[in-house]
C-alpha positions in Angstrom: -281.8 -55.9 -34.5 -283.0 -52.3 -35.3 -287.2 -51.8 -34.8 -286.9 -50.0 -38.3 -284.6 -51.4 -41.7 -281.8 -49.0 -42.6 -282.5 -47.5 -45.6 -279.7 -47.9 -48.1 -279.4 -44.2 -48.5 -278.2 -42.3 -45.5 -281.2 -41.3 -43.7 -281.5 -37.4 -43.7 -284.4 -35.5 -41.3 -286.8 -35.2 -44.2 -286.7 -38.5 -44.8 -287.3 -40.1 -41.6 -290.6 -42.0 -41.1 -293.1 -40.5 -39.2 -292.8 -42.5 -36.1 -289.2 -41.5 -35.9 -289.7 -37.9 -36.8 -292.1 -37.3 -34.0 -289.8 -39.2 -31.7 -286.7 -36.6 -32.9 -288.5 -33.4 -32.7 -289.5 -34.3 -29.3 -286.0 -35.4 -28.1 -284.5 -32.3 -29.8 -286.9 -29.8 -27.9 -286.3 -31.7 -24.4 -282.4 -31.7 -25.4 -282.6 -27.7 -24.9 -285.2 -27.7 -22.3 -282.6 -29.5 -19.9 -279.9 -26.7 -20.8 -282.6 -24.0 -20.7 -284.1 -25.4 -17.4 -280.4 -25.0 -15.0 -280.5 -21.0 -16.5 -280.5 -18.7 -13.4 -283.1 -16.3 -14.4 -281.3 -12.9 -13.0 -277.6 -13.5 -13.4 -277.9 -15.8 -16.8 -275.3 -18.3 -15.2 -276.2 -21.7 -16.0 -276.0 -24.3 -13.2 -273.3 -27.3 -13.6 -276.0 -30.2 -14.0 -279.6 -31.7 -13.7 -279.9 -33.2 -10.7 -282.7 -35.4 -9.1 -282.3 -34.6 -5.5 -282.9 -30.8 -6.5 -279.8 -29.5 -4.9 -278.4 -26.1 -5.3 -275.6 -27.0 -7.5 -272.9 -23.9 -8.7 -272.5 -22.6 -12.2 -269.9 -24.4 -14.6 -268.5 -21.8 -16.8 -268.2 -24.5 -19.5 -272.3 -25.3 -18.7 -272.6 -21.3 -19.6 -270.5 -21.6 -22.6 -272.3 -24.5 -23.7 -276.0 -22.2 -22.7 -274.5 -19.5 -25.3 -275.0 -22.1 -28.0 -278.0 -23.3 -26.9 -280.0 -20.0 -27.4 -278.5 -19.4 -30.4 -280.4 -22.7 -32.0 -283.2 -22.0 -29.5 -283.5 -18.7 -31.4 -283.3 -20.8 -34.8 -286.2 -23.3 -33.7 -288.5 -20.6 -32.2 -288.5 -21.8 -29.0 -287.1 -18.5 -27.3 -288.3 -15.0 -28.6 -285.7 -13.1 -26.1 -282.6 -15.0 -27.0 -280.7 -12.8 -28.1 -281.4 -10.5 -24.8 -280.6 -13.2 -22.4 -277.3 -13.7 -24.4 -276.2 -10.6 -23.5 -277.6 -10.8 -19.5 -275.0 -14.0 -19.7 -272.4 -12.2 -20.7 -273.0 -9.7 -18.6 -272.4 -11.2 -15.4 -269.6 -13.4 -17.3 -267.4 -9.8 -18.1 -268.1 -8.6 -14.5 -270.3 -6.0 -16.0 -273.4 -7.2 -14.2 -273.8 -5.2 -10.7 -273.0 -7.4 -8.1 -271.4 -10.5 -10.0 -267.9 -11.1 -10.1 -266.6 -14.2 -11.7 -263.6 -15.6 -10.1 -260.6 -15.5 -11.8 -256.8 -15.7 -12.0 -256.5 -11.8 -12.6 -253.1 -12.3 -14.1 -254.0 -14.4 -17.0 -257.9 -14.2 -17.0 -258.6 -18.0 -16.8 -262.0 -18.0 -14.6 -262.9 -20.7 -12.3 -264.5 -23.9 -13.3 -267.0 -23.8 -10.8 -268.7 -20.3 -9.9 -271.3 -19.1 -7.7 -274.9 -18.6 -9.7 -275.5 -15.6 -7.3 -271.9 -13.6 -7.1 -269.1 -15.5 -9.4 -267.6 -16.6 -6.1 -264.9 -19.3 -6.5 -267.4 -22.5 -5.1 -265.5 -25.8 -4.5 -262.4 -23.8 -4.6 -262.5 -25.1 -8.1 -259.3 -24.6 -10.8 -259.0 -21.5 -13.0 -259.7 -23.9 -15.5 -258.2 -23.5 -19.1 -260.6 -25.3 -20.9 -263.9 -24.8 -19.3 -262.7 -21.1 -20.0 -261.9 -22.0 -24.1 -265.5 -23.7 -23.4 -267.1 -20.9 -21.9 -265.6 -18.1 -24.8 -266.8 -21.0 -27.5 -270.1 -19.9 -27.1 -269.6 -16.2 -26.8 -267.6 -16.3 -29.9 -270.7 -18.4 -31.7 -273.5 -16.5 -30.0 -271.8 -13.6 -31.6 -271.6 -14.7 -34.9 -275.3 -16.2 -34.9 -276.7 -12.7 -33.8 -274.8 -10.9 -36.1 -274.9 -7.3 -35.9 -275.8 -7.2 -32.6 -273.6 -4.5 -31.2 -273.9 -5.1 -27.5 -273.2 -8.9 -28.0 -270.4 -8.5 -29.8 -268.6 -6.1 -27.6 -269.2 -8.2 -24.6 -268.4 -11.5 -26.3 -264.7 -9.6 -27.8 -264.6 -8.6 -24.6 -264.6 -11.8 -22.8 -262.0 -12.7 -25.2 -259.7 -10.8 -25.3 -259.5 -10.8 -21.4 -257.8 -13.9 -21.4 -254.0 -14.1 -21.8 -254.7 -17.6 -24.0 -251.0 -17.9 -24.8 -250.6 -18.7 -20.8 -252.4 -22.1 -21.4 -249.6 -23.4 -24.0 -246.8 -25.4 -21.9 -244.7 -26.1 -25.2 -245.4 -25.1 -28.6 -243.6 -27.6 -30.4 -244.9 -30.5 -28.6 -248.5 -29.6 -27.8 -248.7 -29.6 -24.5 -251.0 -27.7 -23.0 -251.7 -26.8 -19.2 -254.5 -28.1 -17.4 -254.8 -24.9 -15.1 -253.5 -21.6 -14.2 -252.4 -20.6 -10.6 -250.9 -17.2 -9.8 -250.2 -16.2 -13.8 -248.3 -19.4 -14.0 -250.1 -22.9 -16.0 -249.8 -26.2 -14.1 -249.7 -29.7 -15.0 -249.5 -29.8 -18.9 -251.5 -32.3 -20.9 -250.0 -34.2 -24.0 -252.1 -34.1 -27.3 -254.5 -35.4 -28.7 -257.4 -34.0 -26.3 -260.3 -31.7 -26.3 -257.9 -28.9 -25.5 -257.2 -28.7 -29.4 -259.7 -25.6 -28.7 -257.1 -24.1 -26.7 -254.9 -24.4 -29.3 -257.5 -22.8 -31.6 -258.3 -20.3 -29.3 -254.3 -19.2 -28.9 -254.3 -18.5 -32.6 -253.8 -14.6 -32.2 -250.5 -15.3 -30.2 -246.9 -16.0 -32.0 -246.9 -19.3 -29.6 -250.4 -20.1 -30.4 -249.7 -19.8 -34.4 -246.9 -22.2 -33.6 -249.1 -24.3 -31.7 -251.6 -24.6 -34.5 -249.6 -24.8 -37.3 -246.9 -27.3 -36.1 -249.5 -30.0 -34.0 -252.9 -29.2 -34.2 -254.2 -27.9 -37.8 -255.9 -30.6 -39.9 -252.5 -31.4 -41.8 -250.4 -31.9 -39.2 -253.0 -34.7 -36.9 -251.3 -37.9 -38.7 -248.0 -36.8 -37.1 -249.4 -37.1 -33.4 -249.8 -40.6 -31.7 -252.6 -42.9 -33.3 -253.9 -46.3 -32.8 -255.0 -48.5 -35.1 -258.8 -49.7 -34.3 -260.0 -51.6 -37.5 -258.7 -52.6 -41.2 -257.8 -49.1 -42.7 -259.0 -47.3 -39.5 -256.7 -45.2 -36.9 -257.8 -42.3 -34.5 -255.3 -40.1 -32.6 -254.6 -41.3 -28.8 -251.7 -42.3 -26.7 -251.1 -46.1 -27.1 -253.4 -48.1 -25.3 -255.2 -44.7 -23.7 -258.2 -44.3 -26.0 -260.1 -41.5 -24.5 -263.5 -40.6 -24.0 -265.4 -40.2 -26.6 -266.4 -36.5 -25.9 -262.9 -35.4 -26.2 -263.4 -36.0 -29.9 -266.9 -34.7 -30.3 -266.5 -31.0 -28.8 -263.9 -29.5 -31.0 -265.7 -31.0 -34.2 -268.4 -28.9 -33.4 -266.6 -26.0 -31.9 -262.9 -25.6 -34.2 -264.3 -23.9 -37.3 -261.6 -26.6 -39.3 -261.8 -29.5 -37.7 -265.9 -29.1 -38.8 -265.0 -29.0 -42.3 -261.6 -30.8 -42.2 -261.8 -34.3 -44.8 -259.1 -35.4 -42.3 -261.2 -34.4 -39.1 -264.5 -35.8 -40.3 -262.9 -39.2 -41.3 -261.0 -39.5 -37.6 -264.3 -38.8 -36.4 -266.1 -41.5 -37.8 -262.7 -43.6 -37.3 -263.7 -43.1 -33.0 -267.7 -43.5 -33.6 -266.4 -46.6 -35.5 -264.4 -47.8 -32.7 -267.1 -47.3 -29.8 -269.9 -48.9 -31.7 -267.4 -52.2 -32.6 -266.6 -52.1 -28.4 -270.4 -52.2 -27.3 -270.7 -54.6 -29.9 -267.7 -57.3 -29.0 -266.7 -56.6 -25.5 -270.2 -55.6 -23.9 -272.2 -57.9 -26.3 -274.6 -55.3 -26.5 -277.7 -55.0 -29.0 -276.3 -53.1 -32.0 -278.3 -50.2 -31.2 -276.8 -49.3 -27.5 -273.0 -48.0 -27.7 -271.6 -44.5 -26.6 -268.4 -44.3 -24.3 -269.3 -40.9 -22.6 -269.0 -39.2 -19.1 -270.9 -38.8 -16.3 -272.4 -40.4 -13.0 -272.5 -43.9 -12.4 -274.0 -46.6 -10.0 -271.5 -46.1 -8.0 -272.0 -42.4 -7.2 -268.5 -41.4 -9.2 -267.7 -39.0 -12.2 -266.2 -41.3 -15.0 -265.4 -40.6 -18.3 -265.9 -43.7 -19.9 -263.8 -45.3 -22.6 -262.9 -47.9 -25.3 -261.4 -50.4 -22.9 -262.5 -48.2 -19.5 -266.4 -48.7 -19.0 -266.4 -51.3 -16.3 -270.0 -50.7 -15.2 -271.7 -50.5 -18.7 -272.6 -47.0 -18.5 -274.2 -46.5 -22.1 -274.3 -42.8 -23.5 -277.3 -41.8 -25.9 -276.3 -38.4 -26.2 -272.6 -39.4 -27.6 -274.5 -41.4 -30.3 -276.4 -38.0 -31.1 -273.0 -36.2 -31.3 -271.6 -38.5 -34.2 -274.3 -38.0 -36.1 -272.9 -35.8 -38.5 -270.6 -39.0 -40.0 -272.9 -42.0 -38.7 -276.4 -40.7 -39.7 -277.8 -44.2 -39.1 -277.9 -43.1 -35.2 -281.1 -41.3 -35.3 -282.5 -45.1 -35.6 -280.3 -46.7 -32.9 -281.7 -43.7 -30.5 -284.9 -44.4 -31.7 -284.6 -47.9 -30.6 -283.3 -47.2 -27.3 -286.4 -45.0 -26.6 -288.6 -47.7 -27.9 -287.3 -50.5 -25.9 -284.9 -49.5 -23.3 -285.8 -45.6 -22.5 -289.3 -45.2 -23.3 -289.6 -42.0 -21.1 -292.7 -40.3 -21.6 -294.4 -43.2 -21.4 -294.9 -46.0 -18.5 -290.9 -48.0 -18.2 -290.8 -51.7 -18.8 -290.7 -54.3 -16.3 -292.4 -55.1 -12.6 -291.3 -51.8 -11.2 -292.5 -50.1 -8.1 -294.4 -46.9 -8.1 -291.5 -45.6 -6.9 -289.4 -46.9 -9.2 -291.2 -45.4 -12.1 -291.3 -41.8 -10.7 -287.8 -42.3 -10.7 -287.7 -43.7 -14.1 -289.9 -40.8 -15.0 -287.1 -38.1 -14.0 -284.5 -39.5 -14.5 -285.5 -39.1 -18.2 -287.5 -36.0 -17.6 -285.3 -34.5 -20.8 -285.3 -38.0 -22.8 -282.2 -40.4 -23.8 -279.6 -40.2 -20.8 -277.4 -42.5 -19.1 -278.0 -46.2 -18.6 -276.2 -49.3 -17.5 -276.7 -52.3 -19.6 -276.5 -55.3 -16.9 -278.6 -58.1 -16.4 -276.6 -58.5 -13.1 -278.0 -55.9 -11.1 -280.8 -56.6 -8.9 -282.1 -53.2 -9.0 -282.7 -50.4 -11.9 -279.8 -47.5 -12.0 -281.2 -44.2 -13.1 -279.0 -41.1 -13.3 -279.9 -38.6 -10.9 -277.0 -36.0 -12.0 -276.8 -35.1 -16.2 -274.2 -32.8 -16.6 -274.5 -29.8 -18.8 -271.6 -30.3 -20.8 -272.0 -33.5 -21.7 -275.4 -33.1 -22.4 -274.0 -30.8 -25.3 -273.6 -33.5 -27.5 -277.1 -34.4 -27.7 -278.0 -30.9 -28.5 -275.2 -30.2 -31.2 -275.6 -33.5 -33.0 -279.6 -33.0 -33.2 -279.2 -29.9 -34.8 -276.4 -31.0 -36.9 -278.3 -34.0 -38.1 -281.5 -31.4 -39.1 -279.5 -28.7 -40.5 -276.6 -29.8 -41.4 -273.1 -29.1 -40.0 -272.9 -25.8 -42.1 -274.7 -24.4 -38.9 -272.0 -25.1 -36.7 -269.0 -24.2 -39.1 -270.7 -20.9 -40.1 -271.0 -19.8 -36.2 -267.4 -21.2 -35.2 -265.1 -19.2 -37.0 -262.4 -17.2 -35.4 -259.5 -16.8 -38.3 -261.1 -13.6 -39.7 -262.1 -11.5 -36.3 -259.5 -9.2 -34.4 -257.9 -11.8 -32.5 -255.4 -9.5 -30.3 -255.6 -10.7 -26.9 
């Protein structure tokens, strides 16, 4: 049972009780201090993930991208008075124009590696030119530039960053909608079958004759029913390969980052079609309290990165932040994230149970930046925490907050790409 009755009117911000209020203006402001907190101060790289053990973890281009965004709103709340400043540092070192940073790249097509160097840009990991960590990375140059609009210097740099990359290298097959997983010498490798998050490839390809194909034949609004789709409920289907539901990110970052899928009728019903499906799942397969559901990715107990699924979450790993990131079509989630933090996640406040002091430091940051990861098990004989929150998935906490206070005009006004210049 939820602590608070639903109303019978979707809840909006300014109608939240107090109790709640408080608890979302705090989770929103810790939702960017996480982000704000892996920034490297000089270069403007953001680092791949909070960690517990305070290692010196690399940048993730697509934790950068996502750190474009996150000034932008940071700017919007007041909570940064250089954003617009640090914007450009970031992108910056991301064109190569900061003095000694580099970011590693394939220099034939312009696809950067996933995993850089905060420092230099170095290639760390000898990690993938990544195709979509790079779509990820020029998201949020594209939408800082259209948030701080008519700022010259951000602009050039963010165009410039664009238009460096040979996007129409990522499309395997136009007709299909394939699209490669990562580049290697000029030439993509291992193509990926739709429906994924790489539909922002396939947005980002736009300016190409191939990429126009792309878009128009597979991935635009209209043409979604024609890709494969599975029925999860009376009435209700969302796009996936038979019996391969993915993870419920792979939905939730192109609704915030393709200027039409934000918008799209079409879009926004598949959308709450998949938070439909991953609430019913935690419901009748994990037996969970009706306010703890969220097929996301990340860490679990057993030290791997999984991205869990409808059907794939065999440890129990619940995800608050994915229920932040449908809130745009299930508004009602601001109470079942209120619950968790009230009786599951109560993280500024002294954790439940006969814990040790130990086990409540822990506790304690774990959840430094509020609702992350948690395994719903009465089995195990000791509390999991998550001692890694990656950036990127953190995203959807920060993106549905601010869509749920401001409505998701903020995120379609600042994702648009079909009017700018796009000649790569």
């Amino acid at each position: 049972m939820c602590a608070l009755p639903l109303a019978k009117v979707e809840p909006t911000y300014a109608t939240l009780p107090r109790p709640v209020r408080e608890f979302f203006d705090d989770q929103y402001c810790r939702a960017y201090r996480l982000i704000a907190d892996q920034r490297h101060p000089t270069t403007g790289l953001y680092g791949d993930a909070y960690v517990l053990d305070q290692r010196h973890l690399p940048s993730s281009i697509a934790a950068t991208g996502v750190g474009l965004i996150a000034l932008t709103i940071a700017d919007l709340e007041g909570w940064e008075t250089e954003a617009a400043a640090k914007a450009v540092l970031t992108l910056q070192a991301m064109t190569g124009e900061l003095p000694g940073v580099r970011p590693a790249k394939d220099e034939d097509t312009g696809f950067i590696a996933h995993f850089i160097d905060m420092d230099t840009g170095k290639r760390h990991w000898n990690s993938e030119n990544s195709t979509i960590d790079t779509a990820l990375l020029v998201s949020g140059a594209l939408f800082a530039m259209r948030y701080f609009h008519g700022h010259r210097e951000i602009a050039r740099l963010a165009m410039q960053l664009y238009q460096s990359v040979n996007w129409q290298a990522a499309i395997a097959c136009p007709a299909s909608g394939e699209i490669f997983l990562k580049v290697e010498k000029g030439q993509g490798i291992e193509p990926l079958a739709p429906y994924n998050e790489y539909s922002l490839l396939a947005h980002m390809a736009r300016g190409t004759a191939e990429g126009r194909q792309l878009w128009q034949q597979v991935y635009s609004p209209q043409r979604l029913h024609l890709l494969p789709s599975q029925s999860v409920g009376p009435g209700r289907a969302i796009i996936c390969e038979e019996g391969n539901i993915p993870s419920s990110f792979v939905y939730q970052f192109p609704y915030y980052l393709v200027h039409e899928y934000t918008q799209s009728p079409v879009y926004n019903e598949l959308y709450a079609n998949i938070a439909f499906a991953d609430h019913r799942d935690w419901t009748e397969c994990h037996r969970a309290p009706t306010f703890v559901w969220g097929h996301g990715a990340g860490i679990t107990p057993q030290g791997d990165y999984h991205p869990d699924a409808i059907g794939n979450n065999p440890e129990g790993i619940a995800s608050p932040y994915i229920i932040a990131g449908f809130l745009p079509v299930y508004p009602q989630g601001i109470y079942d994230l209120y619950d968790i933090y009230r009786t599951i996640i109560p993280y500024d406040k002294v954790p439940p149970g006969p814990f040790t002091a130990g086990q409540k430091a822990h506790f304690q940051a774990a959840y430094k930046y509020g609702l992350s990861r948690f395994q719903l098990s009465t089995k195990a004989k000791t509390p999991w925490y998550p001692g890694h929150t990656a950036v990127i998935d953190w995203s959807s906490m920060l993106y549905g907050l601010t869509a749920f206070k401001y409505g998701t005009d903020f995120f379609a006004e600042h994702n648009k790409l079909h009017d700018l210049a796009l000649a790569s």
